[in-house]
N, C-alpha and C positions, 0 to 999 in steps of 0.2 A: 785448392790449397791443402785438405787432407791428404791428397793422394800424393803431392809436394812432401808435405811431411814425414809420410810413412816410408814413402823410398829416400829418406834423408839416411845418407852414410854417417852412422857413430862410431864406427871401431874399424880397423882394420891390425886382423892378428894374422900374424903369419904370411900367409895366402890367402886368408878368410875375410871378406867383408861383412857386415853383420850391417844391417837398415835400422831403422827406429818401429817398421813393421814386427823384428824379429824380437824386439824387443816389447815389443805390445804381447805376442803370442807367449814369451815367458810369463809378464806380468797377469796372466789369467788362465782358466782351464784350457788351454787349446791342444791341439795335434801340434806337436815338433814337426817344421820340416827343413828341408834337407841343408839348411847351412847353420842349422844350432847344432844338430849333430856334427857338421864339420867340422864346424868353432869347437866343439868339445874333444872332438878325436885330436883336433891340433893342439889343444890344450893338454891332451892326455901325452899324446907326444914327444913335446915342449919338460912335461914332466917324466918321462919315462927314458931318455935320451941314451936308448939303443938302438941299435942293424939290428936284436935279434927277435925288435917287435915290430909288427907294420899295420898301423889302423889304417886303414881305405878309407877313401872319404865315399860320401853315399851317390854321387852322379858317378862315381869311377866302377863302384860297387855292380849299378843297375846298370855299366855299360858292359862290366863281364857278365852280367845275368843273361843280358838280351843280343851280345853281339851275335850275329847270324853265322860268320865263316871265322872257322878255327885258327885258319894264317892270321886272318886280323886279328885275331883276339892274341895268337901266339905272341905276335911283335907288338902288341900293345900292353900285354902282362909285362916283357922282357926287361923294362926301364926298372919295374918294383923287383927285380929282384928274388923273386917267392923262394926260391929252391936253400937260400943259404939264411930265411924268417924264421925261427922256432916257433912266433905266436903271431898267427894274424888276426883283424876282426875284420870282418864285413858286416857291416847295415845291409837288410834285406828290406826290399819292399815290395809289396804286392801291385803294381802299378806294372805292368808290360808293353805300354804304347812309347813308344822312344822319340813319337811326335809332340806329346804331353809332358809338360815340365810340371816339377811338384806335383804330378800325380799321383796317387793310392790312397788308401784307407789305413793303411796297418805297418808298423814297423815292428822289425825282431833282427836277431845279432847270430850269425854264424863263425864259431871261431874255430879255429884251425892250430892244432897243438903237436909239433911236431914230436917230442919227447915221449908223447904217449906208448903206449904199448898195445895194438898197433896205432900208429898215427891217425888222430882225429880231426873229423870236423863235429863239432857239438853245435845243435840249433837250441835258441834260446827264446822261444816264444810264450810271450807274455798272454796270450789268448788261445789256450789247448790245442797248438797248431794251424791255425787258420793260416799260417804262412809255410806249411810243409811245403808243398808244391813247390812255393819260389824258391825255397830253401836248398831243396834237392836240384833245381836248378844251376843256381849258385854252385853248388857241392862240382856237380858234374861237369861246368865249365872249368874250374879250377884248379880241379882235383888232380891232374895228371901234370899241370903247372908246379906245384908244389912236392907232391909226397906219393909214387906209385901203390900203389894198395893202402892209400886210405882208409877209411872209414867213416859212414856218417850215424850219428845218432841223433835222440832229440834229450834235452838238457833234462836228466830224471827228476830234480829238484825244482828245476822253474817252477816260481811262486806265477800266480794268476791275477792279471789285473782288476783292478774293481771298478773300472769305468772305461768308458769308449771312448779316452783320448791320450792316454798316459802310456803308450807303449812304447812311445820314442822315449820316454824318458827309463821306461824297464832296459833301455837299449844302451841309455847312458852309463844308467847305474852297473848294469851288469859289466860293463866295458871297463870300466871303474875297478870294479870287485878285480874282475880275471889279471887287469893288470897291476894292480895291489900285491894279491896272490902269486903272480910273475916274479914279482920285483922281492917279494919276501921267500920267507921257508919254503913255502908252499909247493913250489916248481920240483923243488928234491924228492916230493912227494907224487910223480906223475900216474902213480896208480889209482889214487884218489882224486883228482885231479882239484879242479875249484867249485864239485857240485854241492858239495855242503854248504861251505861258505855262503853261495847264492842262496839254498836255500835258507839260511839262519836269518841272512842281514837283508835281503832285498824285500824290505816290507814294505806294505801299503804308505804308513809313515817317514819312510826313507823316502822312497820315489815322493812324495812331497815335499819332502824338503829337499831333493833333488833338483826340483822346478826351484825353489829360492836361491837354492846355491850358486845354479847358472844365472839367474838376475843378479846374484851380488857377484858374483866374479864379472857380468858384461860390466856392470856399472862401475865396479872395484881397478878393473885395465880400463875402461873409460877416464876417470878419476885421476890417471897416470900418467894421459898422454897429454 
């Protein structure tokens, strides 16, 4: 009967289903995985309601990380559009087994800013890079989908987690931040781009109330339907 319970469907947003599992893992310290960030990126979405932003959901994410042959990956990129996105985000995960669902340990945010000068991808790891590898992966699959002479760096400001399970939520908040800063001044400004910002506001106390916020908003579109 617990296990009844936990795969009990409570929300359906968008295209996202969300279990009473997903909703246990908000309600306590756990590791984010991969459909609360969806739910979130849909929700960022939903609020951000341009072509010239594109959040990837996180299985779409790790199927450009990991696809094996270029053609596929080419006509599978093709649907989203990349070339005419000004700002995309990708959820990275450290997790490389394409057999294993919800697999890895760690999540971090790759985004892609085409306005930059030259065009960027910025990795945004919440743990002193421990996700570079998959990072530059991502980068390299994409990279020629999007914006010819790219560039990748790693985020100079990223603030540092303080515990082994809040990196999906560094991943929310920072997703948050970048497209705040999109949507505001900020974008006029693409020489500076949004590394400050992260660095000022994504604090230890945010990203915790970041875990509340997605409980009251699952529970708040619960509450609705």
């Amino acid at each position: 009967m617990a296990k009844q319970h936990s795969d009990e469907k409570i929300l359906s947003y968008n295209d996202v289903i969300l279990r009473q599992s997903d909703l246990d893992i908000l309600d306590g310290p756990h590791f984010l995985n991969d459909r609360i960030i969806e739910f979130y990126f849909a929700f960022l979405t939903s609020s951000h309601p341009t072509d010239q932003i594109l959040l990837i959901p996180p299985a779409v994410s790790f199927w450009i990380k990991e696809c094996p042959d270029p053609a596929t990956l080419a006509d599978f990129l093709r649907p989203l559009d990349l070339p005419r996105r000004k700002l995309i985000l990708l959820p990275v995960n450290d997790n490389t087994d394409v057999e294993l669902a919800e697999g890895g340990s760690h999540w971090s945010l790759l985004a892609f800013y085409r306005d930059a000068d030259p065009p960027l991808f910025v990795h945004h790891d919440s743990c002193g890079g421990m996700n570079r590898s998959e990072a530059r992966r991502a980068y390299r699959a994409v990279a020629s989908h999007t914006e010819s002479g790219a560039e990748y760096v790693e985020c100079p400001s990223m603030p540092t987690q303080v515990n082994g399970y809040d990196c999906g939520l560094y991943v929310t908040a920072v997703a948050a931040v970048i497209c705040e800063w999109y949507a505001g001044e900020g974008a006029k400004d693409s020489e500076g781009l949004w590394f400050s910002v992260v660095g000022e506001t994504i604090t230890p106390s945010r990203v915790s109330k970041m875990r509340r916020d997605l409980l009251d908003l699952v529970k708040g579109l619960i509450a609705k339907k």
